[in-house]
C-alpha positions in Angstrom: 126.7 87.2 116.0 124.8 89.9 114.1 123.6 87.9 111.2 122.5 85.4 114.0 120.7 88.5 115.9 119.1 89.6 112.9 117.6 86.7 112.0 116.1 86.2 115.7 114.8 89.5 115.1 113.1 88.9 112.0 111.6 85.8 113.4 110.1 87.8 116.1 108.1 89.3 113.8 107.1 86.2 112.2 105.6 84.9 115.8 104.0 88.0 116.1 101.6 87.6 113.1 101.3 83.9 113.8 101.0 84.0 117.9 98.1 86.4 117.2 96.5 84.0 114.2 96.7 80.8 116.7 95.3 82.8 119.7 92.6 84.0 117.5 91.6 81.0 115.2 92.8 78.2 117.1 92.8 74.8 115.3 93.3 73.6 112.5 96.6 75.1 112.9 97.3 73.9 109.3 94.8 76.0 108.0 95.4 78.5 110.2 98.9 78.5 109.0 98.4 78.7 105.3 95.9 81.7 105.5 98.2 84.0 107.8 101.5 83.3 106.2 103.4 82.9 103.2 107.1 83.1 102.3 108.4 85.3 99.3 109.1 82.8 96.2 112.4 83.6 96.6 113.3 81.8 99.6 111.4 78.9 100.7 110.4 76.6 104.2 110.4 73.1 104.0 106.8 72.9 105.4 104.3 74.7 107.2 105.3 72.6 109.8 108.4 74.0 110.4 106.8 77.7 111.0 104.7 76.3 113.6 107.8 75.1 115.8 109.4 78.4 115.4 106.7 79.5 117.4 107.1 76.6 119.7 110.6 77.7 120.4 110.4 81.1 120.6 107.2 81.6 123.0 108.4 80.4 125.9 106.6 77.5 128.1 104.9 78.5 131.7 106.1 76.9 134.7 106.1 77.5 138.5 110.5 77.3 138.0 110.7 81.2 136.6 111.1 84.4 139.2 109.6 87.7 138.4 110.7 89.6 135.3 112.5 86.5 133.9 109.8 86.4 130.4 110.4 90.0 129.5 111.0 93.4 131.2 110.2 95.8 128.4 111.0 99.7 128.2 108.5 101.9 126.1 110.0 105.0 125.3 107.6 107.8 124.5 104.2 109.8 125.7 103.9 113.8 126.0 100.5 115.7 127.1 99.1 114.9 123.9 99.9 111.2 123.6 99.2 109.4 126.9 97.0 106.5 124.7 99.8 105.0 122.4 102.7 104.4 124.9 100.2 102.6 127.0 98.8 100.8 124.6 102.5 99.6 123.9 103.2 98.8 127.2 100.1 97.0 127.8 100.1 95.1 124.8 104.0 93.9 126.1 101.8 92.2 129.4 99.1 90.7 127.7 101.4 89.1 124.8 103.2 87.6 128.1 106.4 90.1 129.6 106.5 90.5 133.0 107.1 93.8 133.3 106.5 97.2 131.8 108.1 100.5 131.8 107.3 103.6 130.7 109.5 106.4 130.1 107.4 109.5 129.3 107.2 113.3 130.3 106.6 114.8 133.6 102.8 116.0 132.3 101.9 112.5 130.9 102.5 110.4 133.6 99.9 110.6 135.8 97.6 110.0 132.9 99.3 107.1 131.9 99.3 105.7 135.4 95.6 106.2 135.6 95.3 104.0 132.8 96.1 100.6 134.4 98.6 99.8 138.0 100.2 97.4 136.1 102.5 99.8 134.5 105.5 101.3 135.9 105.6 105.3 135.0 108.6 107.1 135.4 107.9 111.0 134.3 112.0 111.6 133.3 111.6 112.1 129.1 111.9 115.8 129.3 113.8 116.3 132.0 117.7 117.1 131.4 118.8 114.3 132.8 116.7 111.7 130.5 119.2 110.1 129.0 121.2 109.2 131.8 117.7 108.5 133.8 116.4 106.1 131.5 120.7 104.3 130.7 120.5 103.5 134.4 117.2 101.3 133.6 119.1 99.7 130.6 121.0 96.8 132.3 117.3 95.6 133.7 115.3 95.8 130.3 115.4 93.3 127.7 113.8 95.2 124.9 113.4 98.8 124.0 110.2 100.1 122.6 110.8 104.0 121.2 108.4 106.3 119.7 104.5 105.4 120.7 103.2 109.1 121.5 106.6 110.9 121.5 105.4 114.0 120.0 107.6 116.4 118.0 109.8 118.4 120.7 113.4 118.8 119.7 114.0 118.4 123.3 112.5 114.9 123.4 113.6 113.7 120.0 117.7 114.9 121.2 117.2 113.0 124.5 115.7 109.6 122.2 118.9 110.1 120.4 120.9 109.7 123.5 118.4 106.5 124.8 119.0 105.0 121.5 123.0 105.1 121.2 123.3 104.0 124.9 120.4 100.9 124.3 122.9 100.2 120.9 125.7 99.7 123.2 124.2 97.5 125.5 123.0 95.4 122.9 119.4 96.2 124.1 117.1 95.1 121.1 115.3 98.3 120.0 111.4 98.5 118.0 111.3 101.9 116.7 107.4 102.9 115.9 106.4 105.5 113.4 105.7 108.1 115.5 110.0 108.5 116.2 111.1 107.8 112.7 109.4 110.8 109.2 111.4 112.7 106.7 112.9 115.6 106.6 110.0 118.2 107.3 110.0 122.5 107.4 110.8 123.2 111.3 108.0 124.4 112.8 107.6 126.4 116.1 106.9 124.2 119.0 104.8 124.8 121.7 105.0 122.4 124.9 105.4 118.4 123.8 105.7 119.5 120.3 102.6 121.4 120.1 102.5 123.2 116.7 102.2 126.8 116.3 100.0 126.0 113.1 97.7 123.2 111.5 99.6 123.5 107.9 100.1 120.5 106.0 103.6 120.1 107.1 102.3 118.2 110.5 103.9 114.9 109.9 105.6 113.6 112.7 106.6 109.5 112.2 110.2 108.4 110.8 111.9 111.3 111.3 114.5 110.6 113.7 116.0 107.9 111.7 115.4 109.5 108.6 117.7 112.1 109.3 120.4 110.1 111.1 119.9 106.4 109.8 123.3 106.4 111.6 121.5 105.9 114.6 120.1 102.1 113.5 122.7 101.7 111.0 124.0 97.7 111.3 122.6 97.1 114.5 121.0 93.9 113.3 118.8 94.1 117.0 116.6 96.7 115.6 113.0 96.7 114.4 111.3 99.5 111.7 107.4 99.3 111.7 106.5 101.7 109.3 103.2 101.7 107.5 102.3 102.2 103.7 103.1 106.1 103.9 106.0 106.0 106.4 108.0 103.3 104.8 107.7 105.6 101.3 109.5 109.0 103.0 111.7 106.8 104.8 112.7 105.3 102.0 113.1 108.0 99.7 115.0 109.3 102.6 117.8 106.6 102.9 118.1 105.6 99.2 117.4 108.7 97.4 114.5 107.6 95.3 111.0 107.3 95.6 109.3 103.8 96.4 108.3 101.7 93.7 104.9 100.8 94.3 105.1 98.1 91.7 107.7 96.2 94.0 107.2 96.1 97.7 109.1 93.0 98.7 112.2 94.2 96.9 111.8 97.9 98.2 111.6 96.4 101.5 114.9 94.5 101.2 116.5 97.0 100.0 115.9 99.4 102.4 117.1 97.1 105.1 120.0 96.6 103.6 120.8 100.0 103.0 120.3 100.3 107.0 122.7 97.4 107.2 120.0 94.5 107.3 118.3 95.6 110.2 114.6 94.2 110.1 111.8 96.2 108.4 107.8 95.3 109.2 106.4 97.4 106.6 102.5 97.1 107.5 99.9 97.4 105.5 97.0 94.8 103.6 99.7 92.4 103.7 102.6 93.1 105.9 105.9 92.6 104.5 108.9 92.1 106.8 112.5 91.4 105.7 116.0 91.5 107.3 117.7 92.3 104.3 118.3 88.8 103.2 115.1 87.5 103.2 111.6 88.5 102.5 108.5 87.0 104.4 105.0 88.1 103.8 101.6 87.6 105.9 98.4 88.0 104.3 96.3 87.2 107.3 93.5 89.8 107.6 93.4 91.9 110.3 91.0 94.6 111.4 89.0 96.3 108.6 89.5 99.7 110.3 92.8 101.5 110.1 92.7 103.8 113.9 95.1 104.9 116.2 97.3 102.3 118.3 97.2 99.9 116.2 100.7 100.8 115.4 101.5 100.8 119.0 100.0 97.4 119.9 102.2 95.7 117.3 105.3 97.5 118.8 104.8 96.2 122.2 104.3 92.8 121.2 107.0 92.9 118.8 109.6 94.2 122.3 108.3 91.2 123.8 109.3 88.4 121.2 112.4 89.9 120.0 113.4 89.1 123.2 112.1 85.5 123.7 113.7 85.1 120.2 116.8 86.6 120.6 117.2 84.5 124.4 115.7 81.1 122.6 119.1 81.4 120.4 119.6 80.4 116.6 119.7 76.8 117.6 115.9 77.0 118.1 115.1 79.9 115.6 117.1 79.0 112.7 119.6 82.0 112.8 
């Protein structure tokens, strides 16, 4: 069952790339096809045809038969008073890939900002209260995917309760994306002001894959899980969790291996070419995307990613090849 997850959540990120390249470019899908994706010579697909029905499968068809929520109720886990944008650029992105619903779980101070941003979101301001974890469990059983990290800030407070959201989303089975701004390396504590707020602008203010860097524990063999580092990210995390820098030289085998050393949970490592594996296989897109590199990016990719994990993992391996 968690190979078969896995692979549903690899896929996910597969539609992701190629959802966005059909909306975009729109026929010949062929074409389309061979410019945004390629598989790593070590594994093969039959034919391009075959990628395009994964994404028939997977995104699923509209119809006046389905009752609200049914195509995706997705939790975003993150947002303090200095990062109201990315959480709702998450959450958003989860509607207008197609979810029904989404959540935000942020702190008392950031809601209202969020809110502001669009009434299609549902705000609740529970992340830094000390009931959090408990708060945001009781929404567990009525979410289909887990988003954690888009504006979380650094606050020990925050990052303890994310702990707690994460082991109880692990036991529900809820499939988890985990963005960069909850997972860097080991870093110098520094003294925290509100949200994380540093007491200095040193260097040492890298925020990112910390979490799982220092308790890969947390992600380790839950096959439902997504990392979405970029370039710099992926290299501390996975000095990190294997104990050696990144060879440059290599990046579809450094990606492999770090998801296997996280027991095969799936890795998007972005970047000019994004490089996703699940620890058994390596897939690679070289579709262009924007030539600027700003802020939410990251965060857009996450929320769509919460949504088709979920269509994935509920289309089942018959229809995904898992």
């Amino acid at each position: 069952m968690a190979v078969r997850a896995g692979a549903a959540v690899a896929g996910a990120a597969v539609v992701v790339v190629l959802s966005a390249a059909l909306a975009l470019y729109g026929p010949p899908l062929d074409a389309v096809l061979k410019r945004a994706f390629s598989l790593h010579k070590a594994h093969s697909v039959k034919d391009m045809e075959n990628t395009l029905q994964l994404v028939r499968n997977v995104v699923p068809s509209l119809t006046t038969k389905k009752h609200k929520g049914q195509d995706g109720r997705i939790g975003v886990v993150g947002g303090c008073r200095e990062y109201t944008g990315a959480p709702y650029f998450a959450a958003i992105s989860a509607l207008k890939v197609g979810a029904d619903l989404s959540h935000v779980f942020c702190t008392q101070e950031a809601a209202p900002v969020i809110k502001s941003y669009s009434p299609e979101l549902i705000v609740h301001p529970v992340l830094d209260s000390p009931d959090a974890v408990r708060d945001v469990e009781q929404w567990l059983p009525r979410l289909h995917a887990l988003v954690v990290g888009p504006g979380l800030g650094r606050d020990d407070t925050l990052l303890e309760n994310v702990k707690g959201i994460l082991e109880a989303s692990k036991a529900r089975g809820v499939p988890v994306v985990i963005d960069a701004v909850s997972v860097a390396p080991a870093l110098p504590p520094l003294h925290h002001g509100p949200c994380g707020r540093p007491s200095d602008l040193s260097p040492r203010l890298q925020d990112g894959l910390w979490l799982i860097a220092q308790q890969p524990a947390l992600i380790q063999g839950y096959r439902r899980a997504v990392l979405t580092p970029n370039h710099v990210e992926f290299g501390r995390l996975s000095e990190a969790v294997l104990g050696a820098p990144l060879d440059g030289g290599d990046r579809h085998g450094a990606v492999l291996r770090l998801s296997q050393a996280l027991g095969n949970v799936t890795v998007v490592q972005k970047g000019e070419q994004d490089v996703i594996s699940d620890g058994e296989q390596v897939l690679v897109c070289s579709q262009e995307g924007s030539g600027r590199r700003c802020g939410g990016q990251g965060d857009l990719l996450s929320g769509s990613l919460g949504v088709l994990a979920h269509w994935a993992l509920r289309a089942g391996p018959e229809k995904t090849g898992g």
